[in-house]
VEXDREN-2710 file (C-alpha; in Angstrom, 1 decimal):
% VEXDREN-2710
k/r/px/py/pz
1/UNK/51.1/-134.9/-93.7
2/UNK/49.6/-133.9/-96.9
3/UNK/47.1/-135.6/-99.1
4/UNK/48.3/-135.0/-102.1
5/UNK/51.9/-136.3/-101.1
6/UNK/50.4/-139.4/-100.0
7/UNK/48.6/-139.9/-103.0
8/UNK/51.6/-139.1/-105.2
9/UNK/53.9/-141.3/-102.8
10/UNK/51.6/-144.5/-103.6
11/UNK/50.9/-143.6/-107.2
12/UNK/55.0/-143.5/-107.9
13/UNK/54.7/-147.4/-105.6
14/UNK/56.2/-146.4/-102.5
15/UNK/55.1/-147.5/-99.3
16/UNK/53.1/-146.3/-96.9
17/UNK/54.0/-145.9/-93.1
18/UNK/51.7/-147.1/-90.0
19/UNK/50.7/-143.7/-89.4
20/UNK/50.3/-142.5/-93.0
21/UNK/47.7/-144.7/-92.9
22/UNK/46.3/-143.9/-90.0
23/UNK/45.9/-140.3/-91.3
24/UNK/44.5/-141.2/-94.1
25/UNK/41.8/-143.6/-92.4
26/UNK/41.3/-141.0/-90.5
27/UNK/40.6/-138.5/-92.6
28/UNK/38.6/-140.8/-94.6
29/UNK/36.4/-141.1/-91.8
30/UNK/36.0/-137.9/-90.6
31/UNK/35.2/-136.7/-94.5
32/UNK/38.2/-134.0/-94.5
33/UNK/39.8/-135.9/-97.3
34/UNK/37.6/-134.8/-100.6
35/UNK/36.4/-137.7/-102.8
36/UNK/38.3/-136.8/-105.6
37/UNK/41.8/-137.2/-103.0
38/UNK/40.2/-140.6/-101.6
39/UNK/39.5/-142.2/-105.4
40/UNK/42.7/-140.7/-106.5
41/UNK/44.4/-142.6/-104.3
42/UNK/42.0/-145.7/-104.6
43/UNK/43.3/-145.9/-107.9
44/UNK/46.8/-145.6/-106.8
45/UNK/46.3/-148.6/-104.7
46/UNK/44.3/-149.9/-107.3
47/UNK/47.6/-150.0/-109.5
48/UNK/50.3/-150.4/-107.1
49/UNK/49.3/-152.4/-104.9
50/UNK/50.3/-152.7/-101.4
51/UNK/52.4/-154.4/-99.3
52/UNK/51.2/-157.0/-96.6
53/UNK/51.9/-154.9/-93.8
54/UNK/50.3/-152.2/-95.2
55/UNK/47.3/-154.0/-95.5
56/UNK/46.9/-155.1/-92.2
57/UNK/47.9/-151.9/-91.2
58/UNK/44.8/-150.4/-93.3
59/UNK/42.5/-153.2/-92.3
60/UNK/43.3/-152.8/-88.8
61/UNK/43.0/-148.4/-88.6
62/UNK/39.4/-149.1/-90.7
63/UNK/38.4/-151.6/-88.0
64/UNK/39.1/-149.2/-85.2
65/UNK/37.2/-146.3/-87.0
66/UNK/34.3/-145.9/-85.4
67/UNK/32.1/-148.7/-83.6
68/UNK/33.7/-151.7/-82.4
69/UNK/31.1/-154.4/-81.2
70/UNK/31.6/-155.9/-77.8
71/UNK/30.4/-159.8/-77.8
72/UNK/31.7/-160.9/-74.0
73/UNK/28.0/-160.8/-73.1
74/UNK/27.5/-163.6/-75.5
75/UNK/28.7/-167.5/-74.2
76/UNK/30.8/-169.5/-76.1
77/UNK/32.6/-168.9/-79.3
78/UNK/31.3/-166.6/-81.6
79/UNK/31.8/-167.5/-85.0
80/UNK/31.0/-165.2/-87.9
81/UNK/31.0/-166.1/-91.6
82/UNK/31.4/-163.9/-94.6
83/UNK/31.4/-164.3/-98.7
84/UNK/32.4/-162.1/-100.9
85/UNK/29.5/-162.0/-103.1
86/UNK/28.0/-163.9/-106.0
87/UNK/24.9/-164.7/-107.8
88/UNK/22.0/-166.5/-106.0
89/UNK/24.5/-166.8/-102.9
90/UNK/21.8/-167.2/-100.0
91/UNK/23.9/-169.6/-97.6
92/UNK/23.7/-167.2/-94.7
93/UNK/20.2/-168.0/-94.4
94/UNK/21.0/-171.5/-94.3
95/UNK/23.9/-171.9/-92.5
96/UNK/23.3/-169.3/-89.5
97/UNK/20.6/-171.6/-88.2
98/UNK/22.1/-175.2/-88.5
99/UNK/25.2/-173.2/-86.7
100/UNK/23.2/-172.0/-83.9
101/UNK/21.3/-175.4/-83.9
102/UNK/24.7/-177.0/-83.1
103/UNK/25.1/-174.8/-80.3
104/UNK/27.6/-172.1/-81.5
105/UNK/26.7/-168.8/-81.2
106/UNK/26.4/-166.3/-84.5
107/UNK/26.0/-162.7/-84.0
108/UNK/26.2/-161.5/-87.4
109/UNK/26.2/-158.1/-89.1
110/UNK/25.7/-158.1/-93.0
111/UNK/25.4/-155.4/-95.7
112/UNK/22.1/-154.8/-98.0
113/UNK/23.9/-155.0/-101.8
114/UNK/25.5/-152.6/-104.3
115/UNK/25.1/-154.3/-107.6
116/UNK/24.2/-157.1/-109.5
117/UNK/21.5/-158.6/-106.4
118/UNK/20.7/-157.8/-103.0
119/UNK/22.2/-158.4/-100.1
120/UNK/21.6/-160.5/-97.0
121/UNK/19.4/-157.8/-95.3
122/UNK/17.5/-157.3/-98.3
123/UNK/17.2/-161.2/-98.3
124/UNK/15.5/-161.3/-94.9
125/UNK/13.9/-158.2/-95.4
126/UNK/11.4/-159.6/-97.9
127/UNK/10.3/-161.7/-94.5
128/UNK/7.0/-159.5/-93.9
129/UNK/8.1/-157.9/-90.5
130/UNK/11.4/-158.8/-90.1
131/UNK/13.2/-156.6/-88.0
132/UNK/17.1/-156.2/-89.2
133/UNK/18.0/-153.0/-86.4
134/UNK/18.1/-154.0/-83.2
135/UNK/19.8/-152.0/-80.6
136/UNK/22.9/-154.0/-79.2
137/UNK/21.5/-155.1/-76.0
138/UNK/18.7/-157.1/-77.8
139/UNK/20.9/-158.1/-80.3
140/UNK/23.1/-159.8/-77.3
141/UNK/20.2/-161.3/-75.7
142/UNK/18.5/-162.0/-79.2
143/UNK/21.9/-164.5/-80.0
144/UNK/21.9/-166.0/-76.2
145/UNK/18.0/-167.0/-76.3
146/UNK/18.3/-168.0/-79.8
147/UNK/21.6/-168.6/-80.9
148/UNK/21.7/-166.2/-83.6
149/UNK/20.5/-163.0/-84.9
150/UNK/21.1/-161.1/-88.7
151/UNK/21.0/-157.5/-88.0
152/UNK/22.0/-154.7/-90.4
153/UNK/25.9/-153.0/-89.7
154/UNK/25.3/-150.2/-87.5
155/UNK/25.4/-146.5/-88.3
156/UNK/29.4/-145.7/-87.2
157/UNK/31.0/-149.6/-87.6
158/UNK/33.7/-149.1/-90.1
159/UNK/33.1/-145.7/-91.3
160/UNK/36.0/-145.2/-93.3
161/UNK/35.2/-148.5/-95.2
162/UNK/31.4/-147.4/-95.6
163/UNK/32.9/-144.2/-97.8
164/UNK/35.9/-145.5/-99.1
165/UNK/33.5/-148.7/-100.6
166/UNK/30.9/-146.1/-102.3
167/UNK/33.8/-144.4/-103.9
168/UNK/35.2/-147.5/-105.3
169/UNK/32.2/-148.5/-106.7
170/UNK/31.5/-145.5/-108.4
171/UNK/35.5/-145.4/-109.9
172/UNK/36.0/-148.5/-110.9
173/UNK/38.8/-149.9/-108.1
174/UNK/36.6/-152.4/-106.6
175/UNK/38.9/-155.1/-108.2
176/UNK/41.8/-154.7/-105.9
177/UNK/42.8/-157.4/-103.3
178/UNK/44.3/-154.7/-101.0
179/UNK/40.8/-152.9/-100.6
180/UNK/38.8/-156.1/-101.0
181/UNK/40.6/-157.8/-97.6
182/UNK/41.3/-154.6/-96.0
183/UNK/36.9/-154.0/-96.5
184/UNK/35.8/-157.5/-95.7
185/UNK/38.6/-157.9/-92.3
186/UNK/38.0/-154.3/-90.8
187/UNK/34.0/-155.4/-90.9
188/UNK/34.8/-158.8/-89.3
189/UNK/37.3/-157.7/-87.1
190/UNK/35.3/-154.6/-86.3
191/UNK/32.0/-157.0/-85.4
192/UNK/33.5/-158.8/-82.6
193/UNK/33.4/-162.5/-83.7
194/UNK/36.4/-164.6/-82.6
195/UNK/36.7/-166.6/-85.3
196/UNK/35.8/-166.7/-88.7
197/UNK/35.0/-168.8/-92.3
198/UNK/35.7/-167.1/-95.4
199/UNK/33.8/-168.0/-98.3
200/UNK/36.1/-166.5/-101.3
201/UNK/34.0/-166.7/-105.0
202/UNK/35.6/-167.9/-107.9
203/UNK/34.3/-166.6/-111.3
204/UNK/32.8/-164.3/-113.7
205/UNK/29.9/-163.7/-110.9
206/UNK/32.8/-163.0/-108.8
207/UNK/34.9/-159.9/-108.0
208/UNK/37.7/-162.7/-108.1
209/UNK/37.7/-164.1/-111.9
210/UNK/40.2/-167.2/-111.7
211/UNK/41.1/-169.3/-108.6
212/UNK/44.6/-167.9/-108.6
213/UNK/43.5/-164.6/-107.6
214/UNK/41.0/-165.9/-105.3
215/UNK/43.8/-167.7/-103.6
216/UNK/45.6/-164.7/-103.0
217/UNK/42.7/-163.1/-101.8
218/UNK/41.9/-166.1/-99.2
219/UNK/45.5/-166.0/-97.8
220/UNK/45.4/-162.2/-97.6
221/UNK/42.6/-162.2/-95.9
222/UNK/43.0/-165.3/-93.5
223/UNK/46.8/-163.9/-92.6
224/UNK/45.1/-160.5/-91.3
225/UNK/42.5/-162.2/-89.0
226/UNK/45.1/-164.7/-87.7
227/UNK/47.8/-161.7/-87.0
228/UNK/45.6/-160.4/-84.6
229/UNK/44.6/-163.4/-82.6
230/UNK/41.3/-164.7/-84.9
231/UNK/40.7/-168.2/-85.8
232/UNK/40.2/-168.0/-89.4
233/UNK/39.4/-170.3/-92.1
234/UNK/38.9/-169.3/-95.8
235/UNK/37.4/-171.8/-99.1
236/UNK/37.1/-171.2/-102.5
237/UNK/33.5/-172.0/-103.9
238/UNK/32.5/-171.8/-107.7
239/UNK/30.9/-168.5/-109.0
240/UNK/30.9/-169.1/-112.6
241/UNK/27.2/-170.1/-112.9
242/UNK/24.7/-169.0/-110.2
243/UNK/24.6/-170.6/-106.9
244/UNK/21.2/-172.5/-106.7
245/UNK/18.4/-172.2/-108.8
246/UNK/16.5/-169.0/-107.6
247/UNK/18.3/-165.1/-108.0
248/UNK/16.4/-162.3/-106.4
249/UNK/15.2/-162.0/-102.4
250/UNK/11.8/-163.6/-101.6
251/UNK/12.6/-166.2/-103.9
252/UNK/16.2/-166.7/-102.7
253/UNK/14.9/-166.6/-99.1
254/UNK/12.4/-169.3/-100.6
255/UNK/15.3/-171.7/-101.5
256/UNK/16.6/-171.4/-98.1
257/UNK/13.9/-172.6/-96.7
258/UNK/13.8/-175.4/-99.1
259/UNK/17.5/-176.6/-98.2
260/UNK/16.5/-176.8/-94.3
261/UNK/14.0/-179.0/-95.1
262/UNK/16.6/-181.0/-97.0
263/UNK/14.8/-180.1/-100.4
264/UNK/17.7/-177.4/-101.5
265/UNK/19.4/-177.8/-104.8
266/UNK/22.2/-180.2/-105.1
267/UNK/25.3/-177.4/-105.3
268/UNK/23.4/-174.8/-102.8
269/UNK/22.7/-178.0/-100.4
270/UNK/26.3/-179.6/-100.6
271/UNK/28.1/-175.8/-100.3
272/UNK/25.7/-175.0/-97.1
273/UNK/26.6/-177.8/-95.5
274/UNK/30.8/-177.8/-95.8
275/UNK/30.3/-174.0/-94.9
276/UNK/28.6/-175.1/-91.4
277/UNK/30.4/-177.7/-90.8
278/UNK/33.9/-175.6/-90.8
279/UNK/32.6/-173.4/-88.6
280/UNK/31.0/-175.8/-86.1
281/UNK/35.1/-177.0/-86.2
282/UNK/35.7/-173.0/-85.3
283/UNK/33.6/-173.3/-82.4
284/UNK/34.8/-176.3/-81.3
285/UNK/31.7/-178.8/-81.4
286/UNK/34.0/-181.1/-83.5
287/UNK/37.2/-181.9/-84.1
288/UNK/37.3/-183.4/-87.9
289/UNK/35.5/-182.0/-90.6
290/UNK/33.4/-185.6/-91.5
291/UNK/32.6/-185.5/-87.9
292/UNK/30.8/-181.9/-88.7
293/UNK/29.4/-182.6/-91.9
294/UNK/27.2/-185.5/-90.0
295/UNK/26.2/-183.3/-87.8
296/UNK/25.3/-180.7/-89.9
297/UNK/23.2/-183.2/-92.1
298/UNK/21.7/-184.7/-88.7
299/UNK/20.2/-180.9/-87.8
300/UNK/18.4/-180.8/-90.9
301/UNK/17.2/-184.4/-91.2
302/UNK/15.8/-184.0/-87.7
303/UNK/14.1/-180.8/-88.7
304/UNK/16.3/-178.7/-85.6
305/UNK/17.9/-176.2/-88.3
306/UNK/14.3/-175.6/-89.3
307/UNK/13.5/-175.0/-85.8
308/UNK/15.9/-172.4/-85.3
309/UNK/15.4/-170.7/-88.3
310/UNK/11.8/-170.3/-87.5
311/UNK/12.8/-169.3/-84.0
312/UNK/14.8/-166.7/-85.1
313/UNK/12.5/-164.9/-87.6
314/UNK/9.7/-164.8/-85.0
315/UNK/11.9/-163.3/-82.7
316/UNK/12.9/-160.9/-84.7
317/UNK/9.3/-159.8/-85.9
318/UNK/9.3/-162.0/-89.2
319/UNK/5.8/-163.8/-90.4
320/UNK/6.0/-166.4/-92.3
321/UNK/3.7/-169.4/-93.4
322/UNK/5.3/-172.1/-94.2
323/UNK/2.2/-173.7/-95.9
324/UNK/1.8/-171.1/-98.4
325/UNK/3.5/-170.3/-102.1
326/UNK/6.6/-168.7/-101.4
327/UNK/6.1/-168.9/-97.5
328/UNK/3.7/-165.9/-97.1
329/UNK/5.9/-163.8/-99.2
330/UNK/5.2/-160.9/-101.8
331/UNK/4.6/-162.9/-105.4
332/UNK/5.7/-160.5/-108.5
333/UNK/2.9/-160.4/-110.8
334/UNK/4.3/-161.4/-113.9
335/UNK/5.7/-165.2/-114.4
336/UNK/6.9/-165.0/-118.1
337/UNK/8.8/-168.4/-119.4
338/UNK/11.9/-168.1/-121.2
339/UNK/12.4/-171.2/-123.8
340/UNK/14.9/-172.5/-125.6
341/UNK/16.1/-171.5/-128.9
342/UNK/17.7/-174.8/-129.8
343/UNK/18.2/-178.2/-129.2
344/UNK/21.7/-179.3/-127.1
345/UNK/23.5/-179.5/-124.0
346/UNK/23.7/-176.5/-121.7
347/UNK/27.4/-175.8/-121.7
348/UNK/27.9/-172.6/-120.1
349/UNK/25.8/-170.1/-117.8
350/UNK/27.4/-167.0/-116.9
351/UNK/26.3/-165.9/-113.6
352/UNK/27.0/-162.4/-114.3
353/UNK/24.3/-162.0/-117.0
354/UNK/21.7/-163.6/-114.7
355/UNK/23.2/-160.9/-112.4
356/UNK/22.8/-158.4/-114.0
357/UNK/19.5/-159.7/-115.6
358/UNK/17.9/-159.6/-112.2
359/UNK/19.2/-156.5/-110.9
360/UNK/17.3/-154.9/-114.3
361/UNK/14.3/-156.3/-113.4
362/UNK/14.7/-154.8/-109.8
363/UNK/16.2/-157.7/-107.7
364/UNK/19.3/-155.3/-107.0
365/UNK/20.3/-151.5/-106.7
366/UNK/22.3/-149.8/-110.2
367/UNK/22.7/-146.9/-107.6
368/UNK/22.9/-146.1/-104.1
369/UNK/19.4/-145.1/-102.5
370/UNK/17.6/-147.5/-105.4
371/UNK/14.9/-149.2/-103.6
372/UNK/14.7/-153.2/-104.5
373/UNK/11.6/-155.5/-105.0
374/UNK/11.8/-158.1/-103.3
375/UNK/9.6/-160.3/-105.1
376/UNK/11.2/-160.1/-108.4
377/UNK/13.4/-162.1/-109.9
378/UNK/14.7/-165.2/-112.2
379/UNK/13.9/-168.8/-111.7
380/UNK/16.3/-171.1/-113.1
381/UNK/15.0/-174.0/-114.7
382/UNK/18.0/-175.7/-116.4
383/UNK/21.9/-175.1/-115.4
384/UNK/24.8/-176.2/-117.2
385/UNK/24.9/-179.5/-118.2
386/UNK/21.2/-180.0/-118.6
387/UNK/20.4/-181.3/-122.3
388/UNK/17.4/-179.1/-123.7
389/UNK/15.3/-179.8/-126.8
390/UNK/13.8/-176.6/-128.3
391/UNK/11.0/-175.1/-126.3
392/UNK/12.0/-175.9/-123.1
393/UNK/11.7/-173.9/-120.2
394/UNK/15.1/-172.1/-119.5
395/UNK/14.0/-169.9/-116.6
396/UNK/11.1/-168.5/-115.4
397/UNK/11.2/-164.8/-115.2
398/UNK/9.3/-163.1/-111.8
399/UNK/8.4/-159.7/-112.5
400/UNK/6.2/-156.6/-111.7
401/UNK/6.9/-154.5/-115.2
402/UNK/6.1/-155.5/-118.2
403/UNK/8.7/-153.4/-119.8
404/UNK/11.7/-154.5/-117.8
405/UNK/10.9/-158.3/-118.0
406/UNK/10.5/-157.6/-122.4
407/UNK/14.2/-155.7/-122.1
408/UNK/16.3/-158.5/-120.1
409/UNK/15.3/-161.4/-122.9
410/UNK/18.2/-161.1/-124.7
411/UNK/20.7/-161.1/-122.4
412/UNK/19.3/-163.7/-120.5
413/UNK/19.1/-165.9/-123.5
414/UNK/22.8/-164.8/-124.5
415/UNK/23.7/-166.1/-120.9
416/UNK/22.9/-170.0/-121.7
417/UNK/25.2/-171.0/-124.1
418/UNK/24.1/-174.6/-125.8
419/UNK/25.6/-176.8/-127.9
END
């Protein structure tokens, strides 16, 4: 087989055979395919599409690239959880504890982020100490002890999705359900869990901009996990306006703790809990999904989610105090206070431009290799449908630059929109 045939034969919307695929994974992987060949035919994809069975066929010759992680050490059903990304969206630090607290077991793998805001490591890596490589045999006894462990994807899982992804991010074919499902399944698939909650975001904070797309996305994605044998569940949660009230790590990681102590913002609260409680209904600890939610609420009104979320950063190396601002974790220097303009309603606040906001302050990476600070970031005081007079407090910007807190203003004002 040739490269540039197979690139041609998808550009012109043909399909592409089992092992076509597996050639090109494998040659993906292995780096004999250029970059220029692999985001040619990214692009191709990116246009043409593909059909269902090629997806499954890619998602399942990515999965089987390198690494896959055996869990049969581990008791019980493992249940994973994954989202495809938003603004503010901390729920794995929530949710993996009142989980584990209802005795399901959660060995879970995450990425550190590309864009807009960190990622889940960099989340629990602003936890002074916190360990997120551990080798696989104290990861395994980490998750029976504990109940669950975070730990960053090893070196070799998913290969050709770990150079495939940097090339789509640098040519502009993120956008394409295809490679979405085929990236986010392989990871799952390749990590072991044996079932799975999908948690698909809608909006323009969102790879997925409108719900139709994210629907399409979500049955993509659920169809692959259950044609090999996974139990997989996917919802649709609201990305148009950040999720919570804090965007960048330590103070994301902050608002975690909050919400196990039952002091979480409304939307961040209520989501956090209907993700647990489908996946305690994966595991098998209930059998209706108002029969989870109580439980779910009666972990963290009995302070046990807590519990195991303290339990598991100490294991892991993490200090924290839970006595102190921000829990013992880096402060930013600067606290600047951005006020209203006007008088009104809040009627619209794009999540994107608090994004993007944060990431120029240093809350997320413009490049691979950028290092993040985890102590910066944007506070937000009022969300849509707040009523404002002039003057009020719109957010509270965390920063360590002078500089870079004066150069997001604008855009940060541009992103409430009142009325």
């Amino acid at each position: 087989m040739d490269f540039q045939e197979l690139i041609i034969k998808k550009r012109d919307g043909h399909q592409h055979s089992k092992d076509e695929i597996e050639f090109l994974v494998k040659n993906i992987s292995d780096g004999s395919m250029p970059d220029y060949q692999v985001a040619a035919w990214a692009m191709a994809v990116f246009f043409q599409g593909m059909s269902d069975e090629e997806t499954r066929d890619l998602t399942l010759a990515m999965a089987y690239s390198g690494d896959v992680v055996d869990l049969s050490g581990i008791a019980g059903i493992k249940v994973d959880k994954h989202s495809t990304g938003g603004v503010g969206d901390k729920t794995t630090l929530v949710v993996t504890p009142i989980v584990a607290a209802a005795g399901i077991p959660v060995a879970k793998m995450s990425g550190r982020g590309l864009g807009h805001t960190g990622g889940t490591i960099d989340k629990f890596e602003s936890i002074p100490g916190f360990q997120v490589h551990l080798s696989h045999q104290a990861f395994l006894d980490q998750v029976n002890q504990v109940g669950a462990a975070v730990i960053a994807q090893s070196g070799n899982l998913v290969p050709a999705d770990k150079r495939l992804y940097s090339l789509r991010d640098l040519t502009g074919t993120v956008d394409s359900i295809p490679l979405i499902a085929s990236s986010v399944m392989s990871k799952k698939l390749a990590a072991g869990a044996d079932a799975i909650l999908l948690d698909v975001k809608v909006g323009r904070g969102a790879f997925m901009k409108t719900a139709a797309q994210a629907q399409i996305l979500a049955d993509t994605m659920v169809e692959i996990g259950r044609g090999v044998g996974r139990k997989v569940i996917a919802l649709l949660s609201d990305m148009d306006q950040p999720l919570g009230r804090m965007v960048g790590n330590a103070l994301e990681v902050r608002e975690a703790i909050d919400t196990l102590q039952g002091k979480g913002p409304e939307d961040l609260s209520e989501l956090c809990q209907t993700l647990a409680a489908h996946m305690i209904m994966l595991g098998g600890k209930a059998a209706t999904l108002d029969e989870a939610l109580e439980i779910t609420r009666q972990l963290i009104v009995s302070g046990q989610a807590l519990a195991r979320f303290k339990k598991m950063i100490t294991v892991q190396g993490g200090t924290l105090d839970y006595q102190a601002d921000n829990y013992g974790m880096e402060i930013a220097r600067i606290r600047y206070l951005l006020r209203s303009e006007r008088s009104g309603q809040i009627i619209d606040l794009d999540a994107l431009e608090i994004g993007r906001s944060a990431m120029l302050l240093g809350a997320g990476r413009e490049k691979i290799g950028d290092v993040i600070d985890h102590a910066v970031g944007i506070e937000l005081c009022r969300k849509r449908g707040d009523v404002v007079e002039k003057d009020d407090i719109l957010a509270i910007i965390h920063g360590n630059d002078h500089e870079r807190v004066q150069s997001i203003l604008p855009q940060l004002l541009q992103a409430y929109k009142i009325q």
